[in-house]
C-alpha positions as CSV (number, residue, x, y, z in Angstrom):
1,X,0.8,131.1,114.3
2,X,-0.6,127.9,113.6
3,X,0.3,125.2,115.3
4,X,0.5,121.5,113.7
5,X,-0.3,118.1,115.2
6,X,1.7,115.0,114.4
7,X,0.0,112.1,116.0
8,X,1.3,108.2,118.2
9,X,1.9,105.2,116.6
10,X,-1.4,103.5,115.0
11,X,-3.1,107.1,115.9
12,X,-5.5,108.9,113.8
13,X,-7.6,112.0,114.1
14,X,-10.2,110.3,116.5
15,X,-7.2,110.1,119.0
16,X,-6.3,113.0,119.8
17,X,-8.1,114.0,123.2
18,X,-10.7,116.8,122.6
19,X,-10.2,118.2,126.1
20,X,-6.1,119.3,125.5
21,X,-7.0,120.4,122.1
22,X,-9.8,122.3,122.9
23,X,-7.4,124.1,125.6
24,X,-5.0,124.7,122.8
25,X,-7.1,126.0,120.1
26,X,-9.1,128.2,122.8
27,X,-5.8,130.4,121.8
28,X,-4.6,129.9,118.1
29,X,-5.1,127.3,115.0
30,X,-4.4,124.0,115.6
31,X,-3.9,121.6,112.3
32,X,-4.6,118.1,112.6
33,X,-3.2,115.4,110.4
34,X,-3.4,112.3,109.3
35,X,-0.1,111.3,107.6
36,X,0.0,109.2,104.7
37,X,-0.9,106.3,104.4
38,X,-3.1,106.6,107.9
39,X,-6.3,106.8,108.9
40,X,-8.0,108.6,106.6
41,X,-5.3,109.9,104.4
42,X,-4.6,107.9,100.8
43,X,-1.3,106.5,99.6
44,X,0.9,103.9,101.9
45,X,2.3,104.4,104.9
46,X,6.3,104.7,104.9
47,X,8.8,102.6,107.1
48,X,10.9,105.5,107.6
49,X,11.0,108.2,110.0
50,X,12.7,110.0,107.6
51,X,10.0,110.0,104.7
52,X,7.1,110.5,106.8
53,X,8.8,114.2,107.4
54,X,9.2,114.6,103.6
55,X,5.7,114.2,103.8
56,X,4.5,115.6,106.7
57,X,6.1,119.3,104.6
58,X,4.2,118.1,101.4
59,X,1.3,118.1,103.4
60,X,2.2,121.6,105.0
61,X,3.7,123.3,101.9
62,X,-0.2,122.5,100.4
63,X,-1.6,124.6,103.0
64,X,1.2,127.2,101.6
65,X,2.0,128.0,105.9
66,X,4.7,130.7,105.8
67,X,5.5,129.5,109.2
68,X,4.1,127.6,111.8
69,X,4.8,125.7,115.0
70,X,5.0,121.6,115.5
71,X,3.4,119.5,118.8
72,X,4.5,116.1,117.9
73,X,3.4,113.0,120.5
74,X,5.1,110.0,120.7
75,X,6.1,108.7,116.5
76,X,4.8,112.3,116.0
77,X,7.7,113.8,117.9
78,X,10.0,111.9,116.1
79,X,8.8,113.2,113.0
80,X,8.2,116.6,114.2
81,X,12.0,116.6,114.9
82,X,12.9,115.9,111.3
83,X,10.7,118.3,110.5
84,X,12.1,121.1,112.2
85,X,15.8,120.1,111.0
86,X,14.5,120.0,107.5
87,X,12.9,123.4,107.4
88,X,14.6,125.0,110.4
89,X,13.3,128.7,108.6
90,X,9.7,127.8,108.4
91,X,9.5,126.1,111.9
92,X,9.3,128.7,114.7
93,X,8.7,126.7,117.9
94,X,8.3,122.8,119.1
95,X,6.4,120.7,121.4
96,X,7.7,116.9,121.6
97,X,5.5,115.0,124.2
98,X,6.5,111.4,124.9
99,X,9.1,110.9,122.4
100,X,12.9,110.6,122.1
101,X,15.8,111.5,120.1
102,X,17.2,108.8,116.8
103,X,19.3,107.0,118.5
104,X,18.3,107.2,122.1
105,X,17.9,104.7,125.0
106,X,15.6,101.8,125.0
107,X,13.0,103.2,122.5
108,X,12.9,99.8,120.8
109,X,9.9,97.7,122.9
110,X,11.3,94.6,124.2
111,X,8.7,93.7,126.6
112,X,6.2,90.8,126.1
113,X,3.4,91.9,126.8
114,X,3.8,95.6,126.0
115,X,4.7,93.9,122.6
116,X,1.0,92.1,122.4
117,X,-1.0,95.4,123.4
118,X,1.2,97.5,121.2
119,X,0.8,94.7,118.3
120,X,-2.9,93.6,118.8
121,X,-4.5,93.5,115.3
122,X,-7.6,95.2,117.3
123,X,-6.6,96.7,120.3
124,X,-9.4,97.7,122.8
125,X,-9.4,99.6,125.6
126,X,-7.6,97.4,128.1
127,X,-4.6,97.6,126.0
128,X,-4.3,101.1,125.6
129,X,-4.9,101.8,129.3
130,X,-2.5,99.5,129.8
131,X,0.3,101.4,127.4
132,X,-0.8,104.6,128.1
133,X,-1.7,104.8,131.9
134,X,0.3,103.8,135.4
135,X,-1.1,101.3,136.9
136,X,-2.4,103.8,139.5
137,X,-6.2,104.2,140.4
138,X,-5.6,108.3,139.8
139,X,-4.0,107.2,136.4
140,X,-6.2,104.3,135.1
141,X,-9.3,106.5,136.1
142,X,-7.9,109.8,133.9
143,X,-7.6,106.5,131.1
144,X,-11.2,105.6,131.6
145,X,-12.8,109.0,131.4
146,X,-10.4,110.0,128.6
147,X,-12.4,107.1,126.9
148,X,-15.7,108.4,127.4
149,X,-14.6,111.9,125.8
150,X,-13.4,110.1,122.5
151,X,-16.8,108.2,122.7
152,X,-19.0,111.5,122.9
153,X,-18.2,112.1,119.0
154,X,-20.6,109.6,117.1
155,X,-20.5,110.5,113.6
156,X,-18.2,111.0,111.2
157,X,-15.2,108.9,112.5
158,X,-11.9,108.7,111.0
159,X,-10.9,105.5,109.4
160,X,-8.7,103.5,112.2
161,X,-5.3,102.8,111.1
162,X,-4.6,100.0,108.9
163,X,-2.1,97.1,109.7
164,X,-0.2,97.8,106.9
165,X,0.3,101.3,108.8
166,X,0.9,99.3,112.4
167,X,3.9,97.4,111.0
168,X,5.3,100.4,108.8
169,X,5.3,102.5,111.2
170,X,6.9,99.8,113.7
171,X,9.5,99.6,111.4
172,X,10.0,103.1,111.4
173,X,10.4,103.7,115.3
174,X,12.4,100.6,115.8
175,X,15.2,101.7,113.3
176,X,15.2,105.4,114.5
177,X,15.3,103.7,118.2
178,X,18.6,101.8,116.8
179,X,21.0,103.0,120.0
180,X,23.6,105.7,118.3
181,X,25.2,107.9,120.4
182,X,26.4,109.9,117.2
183,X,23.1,110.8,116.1
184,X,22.6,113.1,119.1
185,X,24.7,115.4,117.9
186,X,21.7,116.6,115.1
187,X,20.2,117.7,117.8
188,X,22.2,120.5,118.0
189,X,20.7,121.7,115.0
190,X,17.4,121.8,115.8
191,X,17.5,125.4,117.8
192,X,14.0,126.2,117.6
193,X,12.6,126.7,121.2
194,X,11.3,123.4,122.5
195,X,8.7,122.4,125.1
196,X,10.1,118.3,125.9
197,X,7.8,117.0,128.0
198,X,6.8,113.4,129.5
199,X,5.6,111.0,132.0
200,X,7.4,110.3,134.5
201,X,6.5,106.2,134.3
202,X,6.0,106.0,130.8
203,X,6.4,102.5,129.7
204,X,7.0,103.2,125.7
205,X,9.5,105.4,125.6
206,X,11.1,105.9,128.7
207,X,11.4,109.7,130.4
208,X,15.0,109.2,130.0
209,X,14.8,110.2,126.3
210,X,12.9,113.2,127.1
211,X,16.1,114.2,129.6
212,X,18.5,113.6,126.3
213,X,16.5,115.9,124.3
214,X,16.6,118.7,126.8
215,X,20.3,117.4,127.3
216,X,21.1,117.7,123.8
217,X,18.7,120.4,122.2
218,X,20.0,124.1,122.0
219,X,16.7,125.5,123.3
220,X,14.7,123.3,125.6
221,X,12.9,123.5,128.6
222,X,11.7,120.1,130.3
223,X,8.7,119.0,132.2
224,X,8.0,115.2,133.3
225,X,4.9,115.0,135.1
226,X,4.1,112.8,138.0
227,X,2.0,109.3,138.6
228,X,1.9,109.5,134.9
229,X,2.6,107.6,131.8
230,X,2.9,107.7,128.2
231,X,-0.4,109.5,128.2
232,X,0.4,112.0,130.2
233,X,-0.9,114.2,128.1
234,X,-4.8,113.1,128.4
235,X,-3.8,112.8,132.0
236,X,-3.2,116.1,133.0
237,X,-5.3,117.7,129.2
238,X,-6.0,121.0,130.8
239,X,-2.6,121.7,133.0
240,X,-0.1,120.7,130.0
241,X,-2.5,122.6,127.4
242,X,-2.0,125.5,129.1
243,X,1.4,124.9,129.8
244,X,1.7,124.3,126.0
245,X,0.1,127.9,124.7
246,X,2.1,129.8,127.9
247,X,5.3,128.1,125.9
248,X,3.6,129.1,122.5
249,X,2.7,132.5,123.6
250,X,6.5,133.8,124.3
């Protein structure tokens, strides 16, 4: 069953950490994507959460996947959710990591100077250690060799997002983060077993969103992760990718 990566905000291919997807595809396909508009991909980026799922399944229906399973991080999750409501026979299982439900609590950034790393027209590595890690030594050090890893890969890089993608995809988030206690209830419709999983100090979108989607999802099982934040993920790369195929596997 292959299973299909939906990436952050101003993410591309180069960002995902080789060491959790090397634990993942030790044990089945993984499918990595750049959505329209980003990266590498042609056409423009939409300012919907909504439309970047229409094409998110363009994308897939090309590869003509019968079925397949979702791991969607952070803007990915949110898409990966749509996703699995549109085409709830197709999708068979879901990871979201660091996300949160449309509608949810204090998704929309308010902070200044989470703002001005999240915003920087070229962000460097002080700014993503800064969204991404707690400001623990343990945490900031997993940042720094996370770094290295991505640096080991010198040739054919993926085009870094655009602004145009930044800001359309700001838009996107900030609506769907719009709080709406009514949209949690299409949650319920998403029945797919789902892996929700998180940081437990994550600055962008607070564990608390990851406790309504296990709240409000049919099927979920939860697992925040400790001295950790929105990259949680890169943080603990070997634990939570083998947490992730153990949940795949069943």
């Amino acid at each position: 069953m292959p299973l299909i990566f939906l990436q952050h905000y101003r993410g591309t291919l180069d960002n995902w950490d080789p060491k959790l997807i090397d634990t993942i595809a030790a044990k089945r396909e993984v499918i990595l994507v750049d959505n329209v508009g980003v990266g590498g991909s042609t056409g423009t980026t939409p300012s919907t959460i909504q439309q970047m799922s229409l094409d998110a399944i363009d994308f897939i229906d090309a590869l003509k996947l019968p079925h397949y399973d979702l791991f969607g991080f952070s803007l990915g999750g949110q898409v990966a959710q749509e996703v699995a409501l549109r085409r709830p026979w197709q999708v068979r299982r879901v990871v979201l990591a660091g996300t949160g439900p449309q509608g949810g609590v204090d998704q929309r950034a308010s902070d200044l100077k989470v703002l001005a790393s999240a915003l920087a027209d070229n962000p460097g590595p002080a700014d993503f250690l800064f969204l991404f890690f707690k400001n623990t030594a343990s945490s900031q050090a997993a940042g720094t060799e996370f770094l290295q890893r991505l640096g080991q890969r010198t040739t054919d890089h993926d085009a870094p997002a655009s602004l145009q993608t930044r800001d359309a995809q700001l838009t996107a988030m900030s609506e769907w983060g719009i709080p709406d206690k009514s949209k949690l209830v299409r949650l319920n419709a998403l029945f797919q077993p789902t892996l929700v999983a998180d940081g437990d100090s994550d600055i962008l979108m607070p564990p608390k969103n990851s406790h309504l989607l296990a709240k409000y999802l049919p099927n979920a099982q939860l697992s925040i992760y400790p001295n950790a934040g929105h990259g949680f993920l890169i943080q603990y790369a070997a634990k939570f990718g083998a947490e992730v195929n153990t949940f795949l596997d069943h």
